[in-house]
Every structure is written in structure tokens, then in C-alpha cells.
C-alpha positions in Angstrom: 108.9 97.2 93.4 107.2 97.9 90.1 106.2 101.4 89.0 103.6 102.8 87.7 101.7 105.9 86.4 99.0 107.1 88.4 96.4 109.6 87.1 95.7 112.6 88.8 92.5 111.5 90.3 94.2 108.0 91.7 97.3 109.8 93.3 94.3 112.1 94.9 92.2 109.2 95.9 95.6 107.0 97.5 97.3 110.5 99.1 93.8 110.9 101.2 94.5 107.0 102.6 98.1 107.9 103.0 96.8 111.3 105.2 93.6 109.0 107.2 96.7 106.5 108.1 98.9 109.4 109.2 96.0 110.5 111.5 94.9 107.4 112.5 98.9 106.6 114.3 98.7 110.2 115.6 95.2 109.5 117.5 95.9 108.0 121.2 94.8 104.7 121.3 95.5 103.8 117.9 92.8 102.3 116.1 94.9 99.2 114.3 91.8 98.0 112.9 90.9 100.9 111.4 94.5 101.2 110.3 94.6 97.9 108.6 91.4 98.4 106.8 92.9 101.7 105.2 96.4 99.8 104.3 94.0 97.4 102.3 92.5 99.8 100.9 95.5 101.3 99.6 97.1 97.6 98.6 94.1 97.3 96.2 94.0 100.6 94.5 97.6 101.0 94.1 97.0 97.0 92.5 93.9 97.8 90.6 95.9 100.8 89.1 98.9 98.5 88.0 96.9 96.5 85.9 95.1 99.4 84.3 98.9 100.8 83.4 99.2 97.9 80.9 101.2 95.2 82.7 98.3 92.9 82.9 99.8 91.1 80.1 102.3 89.9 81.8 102.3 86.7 83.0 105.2 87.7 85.7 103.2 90.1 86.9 100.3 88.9 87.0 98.1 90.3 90.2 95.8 87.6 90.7 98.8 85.7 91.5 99.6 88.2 94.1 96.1 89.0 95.3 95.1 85.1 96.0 98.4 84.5 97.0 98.3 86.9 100.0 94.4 86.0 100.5 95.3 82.8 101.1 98.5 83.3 103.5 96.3 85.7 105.5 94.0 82.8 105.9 96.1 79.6 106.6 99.3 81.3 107.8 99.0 80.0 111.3 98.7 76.6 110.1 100.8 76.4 106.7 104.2 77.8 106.6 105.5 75.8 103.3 105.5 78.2 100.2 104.5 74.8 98.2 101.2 74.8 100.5 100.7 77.9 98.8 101.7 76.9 95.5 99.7 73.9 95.1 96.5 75.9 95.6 97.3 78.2 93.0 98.4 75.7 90.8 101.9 76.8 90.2 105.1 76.1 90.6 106.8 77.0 94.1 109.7 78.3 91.6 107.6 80.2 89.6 105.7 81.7 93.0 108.7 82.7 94.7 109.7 84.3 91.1 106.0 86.5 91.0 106.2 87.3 94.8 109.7 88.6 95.1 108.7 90.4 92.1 105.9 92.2 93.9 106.7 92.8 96.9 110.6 92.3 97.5 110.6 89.1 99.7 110.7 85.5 98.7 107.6 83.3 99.5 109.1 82.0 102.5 109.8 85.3 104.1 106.4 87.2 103.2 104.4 83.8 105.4 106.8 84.9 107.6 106.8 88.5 107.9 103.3 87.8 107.8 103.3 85.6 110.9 105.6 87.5 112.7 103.4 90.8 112.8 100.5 88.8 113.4 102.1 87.6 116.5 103.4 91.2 117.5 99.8 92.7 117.1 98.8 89.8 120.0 101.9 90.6 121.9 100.6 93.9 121.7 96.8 93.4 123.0 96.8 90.1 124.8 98.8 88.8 127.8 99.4 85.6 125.8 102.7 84.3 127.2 105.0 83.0 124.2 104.5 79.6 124.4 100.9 79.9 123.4 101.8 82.0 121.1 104.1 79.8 119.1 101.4 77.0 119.0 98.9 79.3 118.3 100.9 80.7 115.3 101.8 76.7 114.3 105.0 76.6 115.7 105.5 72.9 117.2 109.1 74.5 119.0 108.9 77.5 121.1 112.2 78.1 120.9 112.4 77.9 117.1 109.5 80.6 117.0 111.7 82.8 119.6 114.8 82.7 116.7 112.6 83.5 113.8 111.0 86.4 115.7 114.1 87.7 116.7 115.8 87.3 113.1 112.9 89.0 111.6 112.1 92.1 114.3 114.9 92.3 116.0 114.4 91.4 119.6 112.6 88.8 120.8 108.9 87.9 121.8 109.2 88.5 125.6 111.3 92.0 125.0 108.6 92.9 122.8 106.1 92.8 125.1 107.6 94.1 127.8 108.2 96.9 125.6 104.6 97.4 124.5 105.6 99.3 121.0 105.4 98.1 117.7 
């Protein structure tokens, strides 16, 4: 991950939304909404603050890249998995997108969709009695089965345990 300099009114400003999220997983139910809202918060300050350091120059680092780029999988995820989906509306390379995006946040293009889809999936595991079949269509799978194995690779147990579980 890049670093950066924060000023003292920044570090403030993002150590409160570190504090709210604390709370918020400490309250019984957990708000995830609420939750998510301050995590995006957070995202875009800490962002808005790296281009104010100076790296906005940059082309590698460049976090309109990043910022459409993650709009855009958090709107098509469920129906585009391909990274060159992604790439095509940005007008880029797939090359040169899995270069930024590892960059920014540590994972290739491939695996942020599917991180990304993957905790989607767990937050309707979580709050709906979906059975896993629907849920692998509904997150674009055409193969159950295939959506069982990347679930499991990526959290570590599959859908079904998950849910029986009930924890994130």
C-alpha cells in the first residue's frame, strides 16, 4: 500500500471514523449499513489526502483510475467478472489496470471483482435465507459449484458453512 503524510487535522478527522466503526461493531445488532457508509467515508479521505501529498502526477497512481475503477465493479460486479469488462470502460489496458490496482490496493483486478463478490455474497448469507444456488446466479455465476470453490478459496469455508455459522 502507498503511504502518505497526513496533517494533523486529517489524522483527526479519519481516527473519529476509525473510533464511529469501532462502535458501530461493538453495538448489538450491528448496523452494516451504517458501517459501510463510514468505511467509504474513510476510502475517500484517506484517497483525497493521497492526491493532495503530491502523487497526483503520477500516472501509476493515478486515483481516478482507482476510484471509477471500484465504482464501476460495485455496480456491474454481479454481472461482469472479466477485468477487460472493466478495462474497456476506462479505456485502458487490462495490463496497465491490473498494474494501477495491485498498486492500490494489493490484489490483482481479478481478485479485487472477486473479493468484491465474495463479501457481497457473505453479507446475503448473512441477512437472507437465500439458499446457494440462487445465490451463485444471483451473483452471475452460471455453475454453482464453481461459485462454492471460489468462495471457499477466498473465505475459507464454504457458502453453506457460512451460513450455518451466521458470523462474518
Amino acid at each position: 500500500f502507498p503511504f502518505f503524510r497526513l496533517s494533523e487535522k486529517r489524522f483527526e478527522r479519519l481516527r473519529l471514523l476509525v473510533d464511529d466503526m469501532h462502535e458501530c461493531l461493538a453495538e448489538q445488532p450491528v448496523f452494516y449499513d451504517l458501517l459501510r457508509a463510514e468505511l467509504w467515508q474513510f476510502i475517500f479521505l484517506a484517497e483525497k489526502e493521497y492526491v493532495i501529498d503530491g502523487n497526483q502526477g503520477r500516472k501509476d497512481n493515478n486515483p481516478n483510475y482507482i476510484a471509477r475503477f471500484i465504482n464501476l465493479v460495485n455496480s456491474n460486479f454481479t454481472s461482469h467478472h472479466d477485468p477487460a469488462f472493466y478495462a474497456d470502460k476506462l479505456s485502458i489496458t487490462p495490463n496497465y489496470l491490473n498494474k494501477i490496482v495491485k498498486k492500490a490496493t494489493g490484489y490483482n483486478t481479478r481478485d479485487y471483482i472477486m473479493n468484491r463478490i465474495m463479501s457481497e455474497a457473505s453479507y446475503l448469507l448473512r441477512l437472507t435465507p437465500v439458499n446457494v444456488n440462487q445465490l451463485a446466479e444471483r451473483m452471475g455465476f452460471d455453475d454453482p459449484n464453481y461459485f462454492i470453490r471460489c468462495y471457499k478459496k477466498i473465505k475459507g469455508i464454504t457458502p453453506r458453512e457460512f451460513q450455518k455459522k451466521g458470523t462474518l
